[in-house]
C-alpha positions in Angstrom: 21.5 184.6 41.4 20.5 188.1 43.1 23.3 188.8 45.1 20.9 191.6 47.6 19.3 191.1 51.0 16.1 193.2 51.9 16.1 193.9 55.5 13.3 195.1 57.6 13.0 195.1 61.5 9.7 194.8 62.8 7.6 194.6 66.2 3.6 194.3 65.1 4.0 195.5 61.4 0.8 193.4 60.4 -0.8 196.3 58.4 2.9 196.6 56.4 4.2 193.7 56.1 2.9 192.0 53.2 3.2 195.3 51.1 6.6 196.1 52.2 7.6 192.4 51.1 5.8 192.7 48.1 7.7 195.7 47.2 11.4 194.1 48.3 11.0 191.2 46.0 11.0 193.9 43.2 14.8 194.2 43.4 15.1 190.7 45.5 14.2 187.5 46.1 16.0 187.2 49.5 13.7 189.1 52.2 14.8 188.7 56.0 12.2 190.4 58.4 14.1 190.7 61.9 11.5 190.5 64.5 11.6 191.7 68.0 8.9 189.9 69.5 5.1 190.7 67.1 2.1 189.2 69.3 -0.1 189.7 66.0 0.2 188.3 62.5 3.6 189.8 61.3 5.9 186.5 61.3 3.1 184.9 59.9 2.2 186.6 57.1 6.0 187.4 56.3 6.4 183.6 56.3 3.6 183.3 54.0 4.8 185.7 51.6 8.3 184.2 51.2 10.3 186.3 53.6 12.4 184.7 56.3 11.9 185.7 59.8 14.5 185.7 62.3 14.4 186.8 65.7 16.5 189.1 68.2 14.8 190.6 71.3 14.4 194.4 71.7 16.8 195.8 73.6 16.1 199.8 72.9 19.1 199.8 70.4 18.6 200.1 67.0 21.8 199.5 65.7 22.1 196.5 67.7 19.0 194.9 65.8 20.1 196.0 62.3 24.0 194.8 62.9 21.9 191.1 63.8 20.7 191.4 60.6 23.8 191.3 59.2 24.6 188.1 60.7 21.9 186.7 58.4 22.9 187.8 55.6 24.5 185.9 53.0 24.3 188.0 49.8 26.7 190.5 48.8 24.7 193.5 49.1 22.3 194.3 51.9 19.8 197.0 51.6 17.4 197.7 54.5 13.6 199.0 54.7 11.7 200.1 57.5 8.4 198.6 57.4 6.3 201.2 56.4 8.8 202.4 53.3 8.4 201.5 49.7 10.8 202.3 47.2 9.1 203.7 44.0 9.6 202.2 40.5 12.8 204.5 39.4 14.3 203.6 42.7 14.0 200.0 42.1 15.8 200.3 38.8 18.2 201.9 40.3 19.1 199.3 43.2 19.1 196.8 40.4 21.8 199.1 38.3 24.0 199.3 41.3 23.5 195.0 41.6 24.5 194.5 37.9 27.4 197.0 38.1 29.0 196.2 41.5 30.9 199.4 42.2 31.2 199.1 46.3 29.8 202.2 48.0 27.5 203.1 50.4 24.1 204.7 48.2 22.1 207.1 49.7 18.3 207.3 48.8 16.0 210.5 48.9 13.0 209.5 51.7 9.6 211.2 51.0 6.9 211.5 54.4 3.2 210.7 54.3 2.0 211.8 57.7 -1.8 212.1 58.8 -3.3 211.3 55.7 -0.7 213.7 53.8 2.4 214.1 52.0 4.9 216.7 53.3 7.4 219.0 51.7 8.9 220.9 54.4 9.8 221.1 58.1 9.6 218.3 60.5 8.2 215.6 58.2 9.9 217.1 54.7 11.9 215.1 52.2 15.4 213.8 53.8 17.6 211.2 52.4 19.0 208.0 54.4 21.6 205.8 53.6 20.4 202.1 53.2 22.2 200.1 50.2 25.6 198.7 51.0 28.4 195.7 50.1 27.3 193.4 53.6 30.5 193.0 54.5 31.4 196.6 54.6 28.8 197.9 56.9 28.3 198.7 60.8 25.8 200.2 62.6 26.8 202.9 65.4 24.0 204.6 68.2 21.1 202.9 69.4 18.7 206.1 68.1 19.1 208.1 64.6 21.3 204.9 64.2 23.7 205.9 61.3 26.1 203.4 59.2 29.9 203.1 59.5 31.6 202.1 56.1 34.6 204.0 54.8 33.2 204.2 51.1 32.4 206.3 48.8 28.8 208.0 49.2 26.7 207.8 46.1 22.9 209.3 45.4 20.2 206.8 43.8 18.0 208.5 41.6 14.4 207.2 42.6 12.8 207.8 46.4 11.4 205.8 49.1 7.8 207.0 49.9 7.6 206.5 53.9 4.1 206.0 55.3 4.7 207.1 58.9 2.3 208.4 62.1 -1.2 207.1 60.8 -2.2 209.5 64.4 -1.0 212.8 65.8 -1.1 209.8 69.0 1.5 207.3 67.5 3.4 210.2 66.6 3.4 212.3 70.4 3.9 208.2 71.6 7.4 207.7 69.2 8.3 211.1 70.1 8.4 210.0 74.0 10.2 206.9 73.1 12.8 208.3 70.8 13.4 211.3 73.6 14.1 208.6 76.2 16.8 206.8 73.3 18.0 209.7 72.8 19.0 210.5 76.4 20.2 207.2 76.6 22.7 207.3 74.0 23.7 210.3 75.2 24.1 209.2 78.6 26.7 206.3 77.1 28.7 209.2 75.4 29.3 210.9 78.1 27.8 214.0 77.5 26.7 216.7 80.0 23.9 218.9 80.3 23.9 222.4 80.6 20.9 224.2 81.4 21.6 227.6 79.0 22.9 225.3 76.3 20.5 222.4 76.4 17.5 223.1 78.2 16.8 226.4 76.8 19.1 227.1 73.4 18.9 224.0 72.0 15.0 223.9 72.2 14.8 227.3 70.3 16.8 226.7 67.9 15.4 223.2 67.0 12.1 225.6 66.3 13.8 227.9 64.6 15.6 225.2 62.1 12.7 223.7 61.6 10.1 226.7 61.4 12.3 228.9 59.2 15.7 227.4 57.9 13.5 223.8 56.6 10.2 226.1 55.8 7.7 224.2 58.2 6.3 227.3 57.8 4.6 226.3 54.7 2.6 223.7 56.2 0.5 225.9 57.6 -1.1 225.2 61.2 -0.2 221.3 61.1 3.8 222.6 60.5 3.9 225.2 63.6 2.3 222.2 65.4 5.2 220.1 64.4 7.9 222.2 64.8 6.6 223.0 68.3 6.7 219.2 69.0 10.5 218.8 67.5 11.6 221.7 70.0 9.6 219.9 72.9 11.4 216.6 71.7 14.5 218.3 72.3 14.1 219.5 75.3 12.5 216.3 77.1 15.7 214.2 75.9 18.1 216.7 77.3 15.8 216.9 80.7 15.7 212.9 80.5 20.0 213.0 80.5 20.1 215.0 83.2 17.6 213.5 85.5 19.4 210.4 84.6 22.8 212.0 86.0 21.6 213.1 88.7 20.0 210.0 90.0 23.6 208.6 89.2 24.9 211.0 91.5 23.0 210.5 94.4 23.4 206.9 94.3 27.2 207.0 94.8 
């Protein structure tokens, strides 16, 4: 029996569902598709192609939706997916080496971005590396955006990638931008944290460029990485606006 859960959250993935379940069942049999509410033909067509679909409303938190998933999960492992990630053929193999060997740790994959009808290599949308494969009962998720995992074990690197298909528009991708600015300043709020206007309005901004222009070469993206790296400082700045707007409102209704 194949002791690993696929996991992939999803809100209208009908365009990736069937290929990202299709390329689970490579390492896995068990697919669960945790769905916040689709109003087109993504719990269908996951049901159709053998996954199961559970179902946990959106709540702007998405550690809250991937620790549900663990409450479905009855495999050893767990790995999760984002619906419009594929893991590539030496990846696979690899996932299925960690299955047949069982060493408990938490394994990190390399993550490559296809953006606007091309592949990036540096900047904003370059290669990073997430951490997605873990023992089930090991794991927990912490922050409602840039979620991260909480384990305790050993960190490993899977040879292999996952090839992400993200923003099909330079629209979806100004639109997630907004949404993850307002997360952001959220979980921020919920931390505690302060705004200063020096630090955070101003510095942070620039130096979000300047990381991303220079120190990750967006540079060599041409016009569509200035572009980019403009939007990641912009980003920046609205979430740290967002807190502090936030705050003050919460001030003046004491």
């Amino acid at each position: 029996m194949n002791d690993l859960t696929v996991v992939v959250l999803t809100k209208n993935e009908e365009a990736n569902i069937v290929d990202v379940i299709k390329n689970a069942k490579q390492v896995t049999p068990h697919v669960l598709i945790v769905d916040s509410g689709s109003t087109d033909k993504t719990v269908w067509l996951a049901e159709e192609h053998g996954a199961k679909v559970v179902y946990r409303a959106w709540d702007n938190d998405f550690s809250a939706q991937r620790n549900f998933a663990l409450e479905h999960v009855a495999t050893e492992w767990v790995l999760y997916l984002d619906a419009d990630e594929r893991l590539n053929k030496e990846l696979c193999e690899a996932v299925v080496t960690v299955l047949e060997e069982g060493t408990p740790a938490s394994y990190r994959m390399v993550r490559k971005n296809s953006a606007f009808g091309r592949d990036f290599n540096y900047g904003v949308l370059g290669p990073d590396s997430v951490v997605r494969l873990f023992p089930t009962a090991a794991v927990k998720w912490v922050d409602k955006v840039h979620e991260r995992p909480v384990t305790g074990l050993e960190e490993k690197l899977l040879k292999g990638y996952i090839k992400h298909y993200t923003y099909d528009s330079f629209a979806t991708y100004l639109e997630k931008m907004n949404v993850y600015s307002s997360m952001g300043a959220e979980n921020n709020k919920a931390k505690g944290k302060n705004v200063s206007v020096i630090g955070d309005l101003v510095l942070r901004p620039v130096y979000a460029f300047f990381k991303m222009y220079f120190l990750k070469k967006g540079c060599l993206e041409g016009w569509l990485g200035f572009v980019l790296c403009l939007n990641y400082a912009n980003y920046t700045l609205n979430k740290y606006v967002k807190l502090k707007l936030m705050k003050e409102r919460a001030r003046k209704s004491l």
